[in-house]
VEXZAFI-156840 format. One record per residue: y, z, x of N, C-alpha, C in turn. Coordinates in Angstrom, 2 decimals, padded with zeros to 5 digits. Layout:
VEXZAFI-156840
   n.north      n.up    n.east   ca.north     ca.up   ca.east   c.north      c.up    c.east
         Y         Z         X          Y         Z         X         Y         Z         X
...
END
This chain:
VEXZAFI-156840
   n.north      n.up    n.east   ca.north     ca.up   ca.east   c.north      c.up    c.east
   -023.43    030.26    014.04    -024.19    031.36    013.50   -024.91    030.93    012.22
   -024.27    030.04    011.41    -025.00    029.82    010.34   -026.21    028.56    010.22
   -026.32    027.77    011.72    -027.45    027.65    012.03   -028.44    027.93    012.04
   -028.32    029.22    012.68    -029.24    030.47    013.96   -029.70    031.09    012.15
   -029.00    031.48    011.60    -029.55    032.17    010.22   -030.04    031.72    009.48
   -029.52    030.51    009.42    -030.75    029.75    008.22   -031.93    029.32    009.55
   -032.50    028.92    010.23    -033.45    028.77    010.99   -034.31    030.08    011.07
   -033.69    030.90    011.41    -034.57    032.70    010.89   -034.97    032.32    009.60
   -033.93    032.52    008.63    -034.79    032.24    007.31   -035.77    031.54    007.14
   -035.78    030.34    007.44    -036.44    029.06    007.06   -038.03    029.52    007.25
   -038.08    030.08    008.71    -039.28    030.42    009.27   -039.94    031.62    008.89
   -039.06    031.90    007.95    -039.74    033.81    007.38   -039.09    035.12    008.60
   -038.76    034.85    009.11    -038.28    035.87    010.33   -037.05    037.04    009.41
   -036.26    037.06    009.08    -035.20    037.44    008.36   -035.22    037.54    006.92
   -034.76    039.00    006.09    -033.98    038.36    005.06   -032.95    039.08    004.53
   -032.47    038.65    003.28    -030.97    039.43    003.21   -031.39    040.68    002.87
   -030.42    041.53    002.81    -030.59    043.22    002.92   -029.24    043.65    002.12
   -029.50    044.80    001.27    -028.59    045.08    000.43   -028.20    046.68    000.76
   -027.35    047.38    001.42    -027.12    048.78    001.50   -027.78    048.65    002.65
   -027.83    048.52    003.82    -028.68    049.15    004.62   -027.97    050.50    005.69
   -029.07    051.50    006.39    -028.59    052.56    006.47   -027.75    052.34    007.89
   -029.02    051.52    008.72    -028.80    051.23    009.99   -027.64    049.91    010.46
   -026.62    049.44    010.48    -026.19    047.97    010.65   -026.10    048.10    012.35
   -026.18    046.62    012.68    -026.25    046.44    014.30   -024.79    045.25    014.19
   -024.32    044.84    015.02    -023.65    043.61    015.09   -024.42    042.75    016.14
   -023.84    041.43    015.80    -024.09    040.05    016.03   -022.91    039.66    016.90
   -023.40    039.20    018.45    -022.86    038.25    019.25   -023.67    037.01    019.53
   -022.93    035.86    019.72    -023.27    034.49    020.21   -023.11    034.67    021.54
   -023.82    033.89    022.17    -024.55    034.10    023.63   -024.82    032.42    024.13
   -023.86    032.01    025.19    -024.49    030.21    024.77   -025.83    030.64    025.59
   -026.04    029.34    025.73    -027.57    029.26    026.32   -027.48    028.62    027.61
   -028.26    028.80    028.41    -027.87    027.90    030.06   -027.93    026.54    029.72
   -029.04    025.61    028.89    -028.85    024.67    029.08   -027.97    023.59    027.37
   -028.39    024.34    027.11    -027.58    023.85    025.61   -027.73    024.55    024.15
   -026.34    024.54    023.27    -026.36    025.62    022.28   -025.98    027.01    022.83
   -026.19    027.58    021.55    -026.77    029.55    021.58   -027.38    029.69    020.53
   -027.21    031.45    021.27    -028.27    032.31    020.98   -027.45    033.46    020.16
   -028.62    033.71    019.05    -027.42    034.96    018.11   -028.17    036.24    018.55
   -027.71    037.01    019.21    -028.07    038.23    019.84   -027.40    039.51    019.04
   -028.23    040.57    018.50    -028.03    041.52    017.81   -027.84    042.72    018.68
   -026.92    043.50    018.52    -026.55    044.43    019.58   -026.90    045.56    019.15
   -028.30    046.09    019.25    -029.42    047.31    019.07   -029.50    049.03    019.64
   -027.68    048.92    020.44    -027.17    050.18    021.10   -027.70    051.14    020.31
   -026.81    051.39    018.78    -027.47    052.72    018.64   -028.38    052.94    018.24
   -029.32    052.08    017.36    -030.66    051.90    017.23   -031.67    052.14    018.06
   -031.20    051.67    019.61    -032.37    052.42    020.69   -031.43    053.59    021.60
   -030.19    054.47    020.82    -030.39    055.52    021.39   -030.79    056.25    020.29
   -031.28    056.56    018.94    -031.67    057.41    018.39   -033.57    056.92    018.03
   -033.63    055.93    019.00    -035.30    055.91    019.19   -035.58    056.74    020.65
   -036.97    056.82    020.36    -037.65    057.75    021.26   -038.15    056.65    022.47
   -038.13    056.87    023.77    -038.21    055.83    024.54   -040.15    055.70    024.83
   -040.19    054.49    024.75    -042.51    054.08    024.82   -042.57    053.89    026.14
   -043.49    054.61    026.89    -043.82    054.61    028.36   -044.90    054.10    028.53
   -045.40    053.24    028.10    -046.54    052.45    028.26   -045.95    051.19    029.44
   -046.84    051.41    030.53    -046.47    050.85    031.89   -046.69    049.24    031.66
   -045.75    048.66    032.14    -045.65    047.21    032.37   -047.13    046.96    033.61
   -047.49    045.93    033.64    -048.77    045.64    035.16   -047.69    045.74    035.91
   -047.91    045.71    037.20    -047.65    045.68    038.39   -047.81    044.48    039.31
   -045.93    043.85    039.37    -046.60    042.37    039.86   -047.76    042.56    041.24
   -047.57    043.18    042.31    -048.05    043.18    043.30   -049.89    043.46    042.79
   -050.24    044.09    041.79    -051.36    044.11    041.75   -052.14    043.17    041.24
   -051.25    042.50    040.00    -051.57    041.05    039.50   -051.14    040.10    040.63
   -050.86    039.90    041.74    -050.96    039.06    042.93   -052.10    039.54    043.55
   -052.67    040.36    043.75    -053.79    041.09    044.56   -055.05    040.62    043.30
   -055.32    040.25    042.30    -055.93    040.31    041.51   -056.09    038.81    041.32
   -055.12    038.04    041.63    -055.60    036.19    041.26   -055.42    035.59    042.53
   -055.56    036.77    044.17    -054.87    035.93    045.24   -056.33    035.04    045.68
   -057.46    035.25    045.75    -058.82    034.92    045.59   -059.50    033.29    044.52
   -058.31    032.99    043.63    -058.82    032.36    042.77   -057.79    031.22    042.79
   -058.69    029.74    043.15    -058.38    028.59    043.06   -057.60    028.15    042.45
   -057.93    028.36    041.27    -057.00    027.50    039.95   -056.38    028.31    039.07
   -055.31    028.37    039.25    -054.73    029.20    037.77   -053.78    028.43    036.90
   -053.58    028.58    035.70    -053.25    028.34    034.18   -052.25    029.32    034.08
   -051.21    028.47    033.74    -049.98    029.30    033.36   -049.14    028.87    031.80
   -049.52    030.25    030.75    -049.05    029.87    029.60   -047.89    030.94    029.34
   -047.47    030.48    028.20    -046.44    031.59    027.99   -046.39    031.46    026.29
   -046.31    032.88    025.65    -046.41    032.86    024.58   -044.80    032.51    023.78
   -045.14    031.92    022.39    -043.61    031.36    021.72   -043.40    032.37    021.13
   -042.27    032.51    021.37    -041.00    033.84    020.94   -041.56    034.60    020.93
   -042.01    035.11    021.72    -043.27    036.67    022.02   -043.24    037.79    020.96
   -041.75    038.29    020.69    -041.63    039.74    020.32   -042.34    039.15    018.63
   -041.32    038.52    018.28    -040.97    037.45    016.87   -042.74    037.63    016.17
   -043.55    037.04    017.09    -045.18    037.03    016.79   -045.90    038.61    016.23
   -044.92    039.57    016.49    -045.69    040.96    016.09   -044.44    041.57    014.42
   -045.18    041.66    013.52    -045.00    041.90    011.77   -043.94    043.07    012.45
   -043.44    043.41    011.44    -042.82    045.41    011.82   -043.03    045.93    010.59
   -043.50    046.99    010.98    -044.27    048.22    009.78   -043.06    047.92    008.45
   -043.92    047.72    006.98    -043.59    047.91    006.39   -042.09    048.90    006.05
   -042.09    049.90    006.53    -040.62    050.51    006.39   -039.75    050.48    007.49
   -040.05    049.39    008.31    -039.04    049.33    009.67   -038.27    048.40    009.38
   -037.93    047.62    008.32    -037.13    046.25    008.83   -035.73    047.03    008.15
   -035.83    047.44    007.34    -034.31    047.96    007.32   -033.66    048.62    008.33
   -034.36    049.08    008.81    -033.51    049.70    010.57   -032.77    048.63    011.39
   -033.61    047.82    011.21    -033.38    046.33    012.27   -031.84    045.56    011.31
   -031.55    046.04    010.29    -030.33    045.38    009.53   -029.18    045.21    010.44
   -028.65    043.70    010.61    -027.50    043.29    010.93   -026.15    042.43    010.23
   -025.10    042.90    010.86    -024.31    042.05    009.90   -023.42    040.75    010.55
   -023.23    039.67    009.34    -022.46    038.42    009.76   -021.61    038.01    008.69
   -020.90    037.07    008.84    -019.94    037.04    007.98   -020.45    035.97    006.69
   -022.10    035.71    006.64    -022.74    035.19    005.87   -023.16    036.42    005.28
   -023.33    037.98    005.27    -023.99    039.13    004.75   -024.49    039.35    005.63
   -025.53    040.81    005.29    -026.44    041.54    005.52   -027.92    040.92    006.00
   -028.77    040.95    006.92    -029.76    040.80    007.14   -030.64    042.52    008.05
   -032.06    041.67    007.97    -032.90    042.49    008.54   -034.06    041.95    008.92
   -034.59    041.77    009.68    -036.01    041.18    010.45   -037.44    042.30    010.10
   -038.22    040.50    009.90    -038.86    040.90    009.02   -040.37    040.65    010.35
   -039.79    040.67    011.96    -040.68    040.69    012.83   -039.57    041.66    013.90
   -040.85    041.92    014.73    -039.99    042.44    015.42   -038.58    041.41    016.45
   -037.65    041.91    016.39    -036.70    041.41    016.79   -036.37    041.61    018.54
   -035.55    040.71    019.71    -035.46    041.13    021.04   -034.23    041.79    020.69
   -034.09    042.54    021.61    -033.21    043.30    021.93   -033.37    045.24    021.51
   -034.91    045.54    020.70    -035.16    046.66    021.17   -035.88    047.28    021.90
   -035.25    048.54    022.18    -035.58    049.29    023.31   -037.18    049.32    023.84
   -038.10    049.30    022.77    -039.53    049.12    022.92   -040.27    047.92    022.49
   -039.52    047.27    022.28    -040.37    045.92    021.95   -041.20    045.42    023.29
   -040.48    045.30    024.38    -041.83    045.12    025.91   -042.74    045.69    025.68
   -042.32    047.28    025.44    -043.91    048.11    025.77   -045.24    047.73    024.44
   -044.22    047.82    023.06    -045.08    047.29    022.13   -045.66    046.35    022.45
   -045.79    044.96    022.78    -045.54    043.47    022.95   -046.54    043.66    024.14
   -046.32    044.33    025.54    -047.54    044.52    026.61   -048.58    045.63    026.17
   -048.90    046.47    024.91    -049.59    047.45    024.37   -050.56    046.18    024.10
   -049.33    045.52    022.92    -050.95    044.16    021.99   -051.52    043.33    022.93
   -050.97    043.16    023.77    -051.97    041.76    024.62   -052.88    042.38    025.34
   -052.47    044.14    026.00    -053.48    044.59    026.67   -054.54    044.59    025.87
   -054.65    045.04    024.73    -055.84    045.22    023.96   -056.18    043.71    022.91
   -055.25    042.98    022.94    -056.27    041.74    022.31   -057.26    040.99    023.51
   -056.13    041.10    024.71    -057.29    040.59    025.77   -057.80    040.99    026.77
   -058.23    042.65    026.05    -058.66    043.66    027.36   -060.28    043.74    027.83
   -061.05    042.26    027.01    -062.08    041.94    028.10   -062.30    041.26    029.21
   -060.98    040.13    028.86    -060.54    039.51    030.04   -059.46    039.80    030.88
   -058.86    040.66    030.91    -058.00    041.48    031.43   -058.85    041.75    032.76
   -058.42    040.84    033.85    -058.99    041.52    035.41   -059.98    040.55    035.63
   -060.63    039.96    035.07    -061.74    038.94    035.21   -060.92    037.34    035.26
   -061.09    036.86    034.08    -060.59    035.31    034.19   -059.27    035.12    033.77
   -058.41    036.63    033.55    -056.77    036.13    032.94   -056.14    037.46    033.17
   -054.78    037.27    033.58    -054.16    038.75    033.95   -052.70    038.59    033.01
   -052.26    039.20    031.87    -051.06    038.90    031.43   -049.81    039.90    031.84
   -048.68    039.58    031.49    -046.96    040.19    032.01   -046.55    040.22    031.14
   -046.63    040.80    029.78    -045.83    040.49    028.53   -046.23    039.27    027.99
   -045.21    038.32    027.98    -045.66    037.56    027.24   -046.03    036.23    028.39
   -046.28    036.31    029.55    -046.58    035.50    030.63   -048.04    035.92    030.73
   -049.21    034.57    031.08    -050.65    034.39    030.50   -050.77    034.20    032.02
   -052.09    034.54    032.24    -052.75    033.36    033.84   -054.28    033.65    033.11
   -054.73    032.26    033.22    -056.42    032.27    033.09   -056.37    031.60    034.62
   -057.46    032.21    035.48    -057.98    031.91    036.39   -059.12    031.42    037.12
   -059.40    030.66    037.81    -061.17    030.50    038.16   -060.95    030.28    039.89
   -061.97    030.84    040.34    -062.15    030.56    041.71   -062.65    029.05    041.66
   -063.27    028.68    041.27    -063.98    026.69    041.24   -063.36    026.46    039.88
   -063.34    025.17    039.91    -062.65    023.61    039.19   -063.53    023.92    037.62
   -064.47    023.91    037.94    -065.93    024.08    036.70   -065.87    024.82    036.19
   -065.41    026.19    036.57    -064.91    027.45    035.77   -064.23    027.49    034.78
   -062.98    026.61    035.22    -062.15    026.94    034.76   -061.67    026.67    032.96
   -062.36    025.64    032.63    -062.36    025.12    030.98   -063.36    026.23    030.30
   -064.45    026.81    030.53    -065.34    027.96    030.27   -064.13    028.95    030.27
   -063.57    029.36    031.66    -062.95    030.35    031.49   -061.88    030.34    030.15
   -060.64    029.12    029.80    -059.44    029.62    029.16   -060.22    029.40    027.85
   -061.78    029.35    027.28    -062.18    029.01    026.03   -062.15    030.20    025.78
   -062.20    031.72    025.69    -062.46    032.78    025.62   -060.95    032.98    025.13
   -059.96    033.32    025.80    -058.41    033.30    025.33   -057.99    032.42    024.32
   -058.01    030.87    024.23    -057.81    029.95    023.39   -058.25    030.71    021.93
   -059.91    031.33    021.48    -060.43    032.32    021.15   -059.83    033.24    020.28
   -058.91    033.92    021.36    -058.34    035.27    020.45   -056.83    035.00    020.30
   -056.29    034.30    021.14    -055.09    033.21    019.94   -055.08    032.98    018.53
   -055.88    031.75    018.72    -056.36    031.37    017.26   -056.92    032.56    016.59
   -057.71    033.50    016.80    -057.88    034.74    015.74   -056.96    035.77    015.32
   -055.80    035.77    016.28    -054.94    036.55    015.54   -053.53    035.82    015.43
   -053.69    034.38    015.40    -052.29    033.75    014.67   -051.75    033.44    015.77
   -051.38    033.68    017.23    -050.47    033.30    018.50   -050.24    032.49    018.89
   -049.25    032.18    018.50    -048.45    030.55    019.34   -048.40    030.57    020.70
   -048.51    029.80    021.52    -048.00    029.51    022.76   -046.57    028.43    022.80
   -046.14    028.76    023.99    -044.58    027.72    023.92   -045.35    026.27    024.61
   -045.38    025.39    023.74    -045.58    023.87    024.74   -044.63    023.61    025.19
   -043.65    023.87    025.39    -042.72    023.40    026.19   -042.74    023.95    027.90
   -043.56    025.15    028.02    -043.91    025.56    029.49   -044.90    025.20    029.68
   -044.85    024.69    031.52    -046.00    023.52    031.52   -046.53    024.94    032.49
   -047.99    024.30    032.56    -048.48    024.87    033.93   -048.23    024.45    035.21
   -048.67    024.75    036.70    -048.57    024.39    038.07   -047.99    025.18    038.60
   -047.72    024.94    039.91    -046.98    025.61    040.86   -045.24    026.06    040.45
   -045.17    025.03    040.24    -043.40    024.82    040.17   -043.07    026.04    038.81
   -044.19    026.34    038.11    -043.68    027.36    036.77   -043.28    028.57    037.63
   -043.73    028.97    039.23    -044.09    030.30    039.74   -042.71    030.51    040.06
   -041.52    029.21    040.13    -039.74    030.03    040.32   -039.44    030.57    038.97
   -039.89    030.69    037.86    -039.40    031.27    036.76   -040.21    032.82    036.71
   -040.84    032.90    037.82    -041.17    034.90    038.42   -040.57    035.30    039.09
   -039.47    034.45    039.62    -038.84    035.13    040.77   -038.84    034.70    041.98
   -037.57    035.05    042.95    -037.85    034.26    044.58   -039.04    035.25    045.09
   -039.27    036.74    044.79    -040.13    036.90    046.17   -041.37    036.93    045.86
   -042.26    036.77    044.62    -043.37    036.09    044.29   -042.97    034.48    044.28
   -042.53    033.76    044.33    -042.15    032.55    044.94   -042.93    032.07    046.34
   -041.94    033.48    047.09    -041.78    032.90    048.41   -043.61    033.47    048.99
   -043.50    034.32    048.49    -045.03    034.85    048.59   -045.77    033.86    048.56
   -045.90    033.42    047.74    -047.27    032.32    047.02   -047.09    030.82    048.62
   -045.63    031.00    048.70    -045.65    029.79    049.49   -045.99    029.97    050.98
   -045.50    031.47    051.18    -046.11    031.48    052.42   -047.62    031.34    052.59
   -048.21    032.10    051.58    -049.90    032.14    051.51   -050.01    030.58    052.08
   -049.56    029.85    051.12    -050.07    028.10    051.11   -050.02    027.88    052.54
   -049.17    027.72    053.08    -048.85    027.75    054.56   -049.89    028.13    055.53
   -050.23    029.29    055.38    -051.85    029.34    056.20   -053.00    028.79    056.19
END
């Protein structure tokens, strides 16, 4: 844990908190392939929030929407939620405790109840000209697309674009290709493979 906390710190994500109204607790969580993860347990925090109904896409329609197009680009944004500030008087809500003290996040943190809908709100509207045309996003999962080869560097210059203008990391560690499409799931998987097949 006192890894995981100084690494929040280090990066500006966290800081200590004195009295806070709200406290959450802290579990360690290993990780599938190595280490953990310090996971804040946000129960009553998202039952005395109001629940955000702002609709996730629809995989089947984002398959109906890039099934037409040659080449697609698969990015994924770094630490998705982490990338969006939280209003000036929200981080004390977010206060958790460890046996190093008091903290509170000073971005939004995973594990609340609306952070998806927040998180698919901003991308709809940072990239809601290309939204349906050359890139369809899932949260924090990207596709720039082109029907031809030639397209396609024109196309992801537009996104690359509004990254860089509002600060957004991407994870280099997720590559693009085919093989990224088992981390959506077996039956968009199996989908995509049957298509190939014909």
């Amino acid at each position: 844990m006192k890894i995981e906390l100084e690494k929040l710190r280090s990066i500006g994500f966290i800081n200590e908190v004195d009295y806070p109204t709200w406290l959450a607790n802290v579990v360690m969580i290993s990780k599938p392939k190595k280490g953990w993860r310090m996971c804040v347990d946000y129960t009553n925090l998202n039952r005395a929030c109001t629940k955000d109904n702002f609709p996730l896409p629809r995989i089947d329609q984002l398959m109906d929407a890039t099934a037409d197009h040659a080449l697609p680009s698969f990015l994924d944004a770094y630490s998705r939620y982490n990338q969006i500030f939280m209003h000036i008087d929200d981080p004390a809500h977010t206060s958790f405790i460890t046996n190093r003290g008091h903290y509170c996040y000073k971005v939004m943190p995973f594990g609340l109840k609306n952070a998806g809908a927040t998180y698919q709100c901003l991308v709809n509207n940072l990239f809601s000209p290309l939204i349906g045309h050359t890139m369809e996003v899932y949260v924090d999962d990207m596709l720039v697309k082109s029907r031809t080869i030639d397209q396609h560097i024109p196309n992801q210059s537009p996104m690359f674009e509004v990254l860089k203008r509002h600060n957004m990391r991407l994870n280099p560690t997720k590559r693009a290709g085919p093989d990224i499409l088992v981390a959506l799931g077996p039956t968009l998987s199996e989908a995509l493979s049957k298509q190939e097949k014909k």
